[in-house]
N, C-alpha and C positions, 0 to 999 in steps of 0.2 A: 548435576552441577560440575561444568570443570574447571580445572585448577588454570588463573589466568597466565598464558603461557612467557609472563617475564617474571614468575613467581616462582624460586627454586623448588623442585620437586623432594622433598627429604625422603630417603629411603635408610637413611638408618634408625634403628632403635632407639639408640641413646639418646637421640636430638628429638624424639618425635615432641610435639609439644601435650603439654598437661590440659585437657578440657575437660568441664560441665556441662550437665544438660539437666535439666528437674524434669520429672515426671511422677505422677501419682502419691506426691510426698516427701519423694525420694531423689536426693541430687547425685546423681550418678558421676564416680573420676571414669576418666576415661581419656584413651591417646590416639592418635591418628597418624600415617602416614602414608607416602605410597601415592602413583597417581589417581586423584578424584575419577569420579565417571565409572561407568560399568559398576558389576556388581560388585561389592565389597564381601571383603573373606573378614569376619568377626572372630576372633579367638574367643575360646573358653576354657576357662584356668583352671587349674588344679586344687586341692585341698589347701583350706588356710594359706592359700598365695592370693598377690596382688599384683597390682602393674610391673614389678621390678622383676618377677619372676619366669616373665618370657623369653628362651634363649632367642640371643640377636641372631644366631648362627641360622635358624629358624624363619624369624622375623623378614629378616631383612631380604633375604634372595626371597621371600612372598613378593614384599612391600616395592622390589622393583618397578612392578608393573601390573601392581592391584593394588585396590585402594584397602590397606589394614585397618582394621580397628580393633583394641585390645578395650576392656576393660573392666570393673573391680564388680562385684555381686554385691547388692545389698548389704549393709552394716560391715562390709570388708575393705581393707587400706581408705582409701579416701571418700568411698560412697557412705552415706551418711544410710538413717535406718535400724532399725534392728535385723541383724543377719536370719536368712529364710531357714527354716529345721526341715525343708524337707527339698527333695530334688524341683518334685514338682514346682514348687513356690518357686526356686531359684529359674526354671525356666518361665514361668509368666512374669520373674521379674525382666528379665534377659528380653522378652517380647516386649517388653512395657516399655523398655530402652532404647531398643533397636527401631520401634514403631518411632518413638520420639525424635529419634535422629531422622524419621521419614522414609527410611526403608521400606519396601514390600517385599526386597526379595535378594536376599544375602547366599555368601557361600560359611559354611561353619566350618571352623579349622577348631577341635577340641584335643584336651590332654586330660586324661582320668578322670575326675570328679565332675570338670568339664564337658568330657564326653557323654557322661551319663545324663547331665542337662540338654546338651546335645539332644538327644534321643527321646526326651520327654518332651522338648520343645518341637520338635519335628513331628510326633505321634500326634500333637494338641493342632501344628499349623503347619501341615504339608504343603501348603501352596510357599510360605515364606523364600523353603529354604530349597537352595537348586543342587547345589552338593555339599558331602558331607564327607567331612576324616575324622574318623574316629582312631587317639593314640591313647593307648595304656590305659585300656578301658572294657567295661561289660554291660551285660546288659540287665535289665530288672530281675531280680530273681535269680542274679547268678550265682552257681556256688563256689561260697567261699568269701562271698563279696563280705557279708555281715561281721570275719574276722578281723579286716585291715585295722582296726581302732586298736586291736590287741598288738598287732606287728608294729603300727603308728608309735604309739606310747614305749615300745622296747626300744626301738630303734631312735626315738628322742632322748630314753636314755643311755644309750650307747654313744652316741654323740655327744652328748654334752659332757658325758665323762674322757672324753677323747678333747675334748675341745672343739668337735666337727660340727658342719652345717647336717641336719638331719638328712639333708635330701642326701649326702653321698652317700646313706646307708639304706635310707628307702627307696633311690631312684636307679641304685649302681651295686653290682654285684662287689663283695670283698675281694678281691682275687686283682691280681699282678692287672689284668685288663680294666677292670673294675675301677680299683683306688685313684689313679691317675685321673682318669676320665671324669672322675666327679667331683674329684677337686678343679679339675679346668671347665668345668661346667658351670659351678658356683663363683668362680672369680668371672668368669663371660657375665653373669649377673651381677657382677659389678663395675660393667664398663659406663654405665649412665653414671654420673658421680651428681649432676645437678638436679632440682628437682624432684626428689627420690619420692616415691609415697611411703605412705604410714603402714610399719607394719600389721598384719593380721593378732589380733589377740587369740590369750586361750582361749577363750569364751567361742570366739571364729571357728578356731579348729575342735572344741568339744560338740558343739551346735552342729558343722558338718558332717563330722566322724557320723553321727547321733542321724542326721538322713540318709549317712550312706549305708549305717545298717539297715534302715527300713527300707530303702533299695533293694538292696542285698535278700531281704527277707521278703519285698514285696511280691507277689503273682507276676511272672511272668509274661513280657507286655508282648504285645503282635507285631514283631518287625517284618511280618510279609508285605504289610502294605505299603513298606517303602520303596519308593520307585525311584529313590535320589538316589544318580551315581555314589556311590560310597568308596573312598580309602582307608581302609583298616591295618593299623600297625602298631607292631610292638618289639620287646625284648622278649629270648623265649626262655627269661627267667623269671618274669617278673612274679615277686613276692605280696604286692600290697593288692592287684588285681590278676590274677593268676592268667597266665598266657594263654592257659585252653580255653578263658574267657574270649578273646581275641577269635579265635578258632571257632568257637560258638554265633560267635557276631556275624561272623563271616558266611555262616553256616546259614544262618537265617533272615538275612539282607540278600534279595536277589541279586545277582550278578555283580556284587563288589568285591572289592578287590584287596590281596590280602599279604602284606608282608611281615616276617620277622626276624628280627635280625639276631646274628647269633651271639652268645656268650654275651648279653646283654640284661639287664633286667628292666623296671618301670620305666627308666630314662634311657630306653635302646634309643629313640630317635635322637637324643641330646649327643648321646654317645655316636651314634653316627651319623652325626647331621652333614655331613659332608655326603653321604650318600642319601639320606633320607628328605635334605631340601629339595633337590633338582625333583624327585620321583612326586612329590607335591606340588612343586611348581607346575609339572610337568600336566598331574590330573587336574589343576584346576586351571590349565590353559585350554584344556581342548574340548 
């Protein structure tokens, strides 16, 4: 379907507008923007985040000229439900969605938690998805994966004793590079001021935590068979899903491709999104 051409194209974040879609029980939020037509790149978000959590810096050089669509998992910000306990679930929910918007066959733009749905949606329906980026992320069975709940919970309370948003301590190294970068990260998620969604509860983020150890601890899944161009990138600090996860990913996706960026941690790509949109733009133009 395209967009009829005296209908302004919106490519920014902030203005995307707020949509529903039901399926299977379940009313799904969700936002759109970016020219219709062609294949659509879907985001998949990170732990206990929801719509507001996608940087623009990100978003938008996508959204020029693909069609985006973002949106919230089962029982998290506005999608109604009870939230899924395990990766898998969160990926047949993500199918359930995708099918109902009448997709057959999307690009996956993921960030951590994201990306490991990512991955189990792809393992389950290889035809869907035609490329994939994996950021700040690993894969089944990775080690170390099963400790982030420990590091989750310190670093929420190190923040809130500071007065900070968790992410600039889970996503951004402490350090002179570090501090800056996640404070200007977290206010860019505050550039949509209307229509905001609901944030994620504990419940969200203990329920999540709680899949991602059994990720973490689950058998090691067979990424040979993937034959989708793959982008893989990270920070080469990252603490919540360890970089040599990255490396591993890399290791075992035939012929994808692999960046990381330095003195960065979880949110290297936020941190240098200035370098890191173009190089996404870039693999999912060609």
């Amino acid at each position: 379907m395209s967009t009829p051409s005296n209908t302004p194209i919106i490519t920014s974040y902030a203005e995307a507008p707020a949509r529903t879609v039901s399926a299977g029980g379940v009313t799904y939020a969700y936002r759109e923007l970016g020219p219709k037509g062609g294949i659509p790149v879907v985001f998949f978000v990170h732990l206990a985040a929801n719509l507001d959590n996608w940087d623009p810096r990100i978003v938008d050089p996508i959204a020029k000229n693909h069609h985006v669509i973002t949106f919230d998992n089962r029982g998290v910000g506005a999608s109604t439900g009870k939230v899924a306990d395990s990766v898998e679930a969160m990926a047949d929910d993500a199918y359930t969605f995708i099918r109902a918007l009448g997709f057959d066959t999307i690009d996956v733009f993921s960030f951590s938690l994201g990306g490991m749905v990512a991955q189990a949606l792809v393992v389950k329906h290889p035809d869907l998805v035609r490329k994939l980026v994996l950021t700040g992320t690993g894969p089944a069975g990775g080690k170390d994966i099963d400790k982030v709940a420990g590091i989750t919970y310190w670093d929420i309370l190190r923040a809130t004793l500071t007065g900070s948003d968790p992410k600039e301590f889970l996503f951004f190294n402490r350090n002179a590079t570090g501090k800056p970068a996640g404070k200007a990260f977290v206010k860019r998620l505050q550039e949509r001021t209307v229509d905001r969604d609901a944030p994620a509860t504990v419940k969200v983020l203990q329920t999540q935590l709680n899949a991602i150890k059994k990720w973490g601890r689950s058998a090691p899944a067979d990424l040979s068979k993937l034959t989708q161009p793959t982008l893989i990138a990270n920070g080469d600090n990252d603490r919540m899903v360890p970089s040599v996860l990255s490396e591993d990913l890399h290791r075992r996706i035939t012929g994808s491709e692999l960046v990381i960026y330095p003195d960065s941690g979880h949110g290297g790509i936020f941190q240098f999104h200035d370098r890191f949109a173009p190089v996404a733009v870039k693999f999912l133009d060609r």
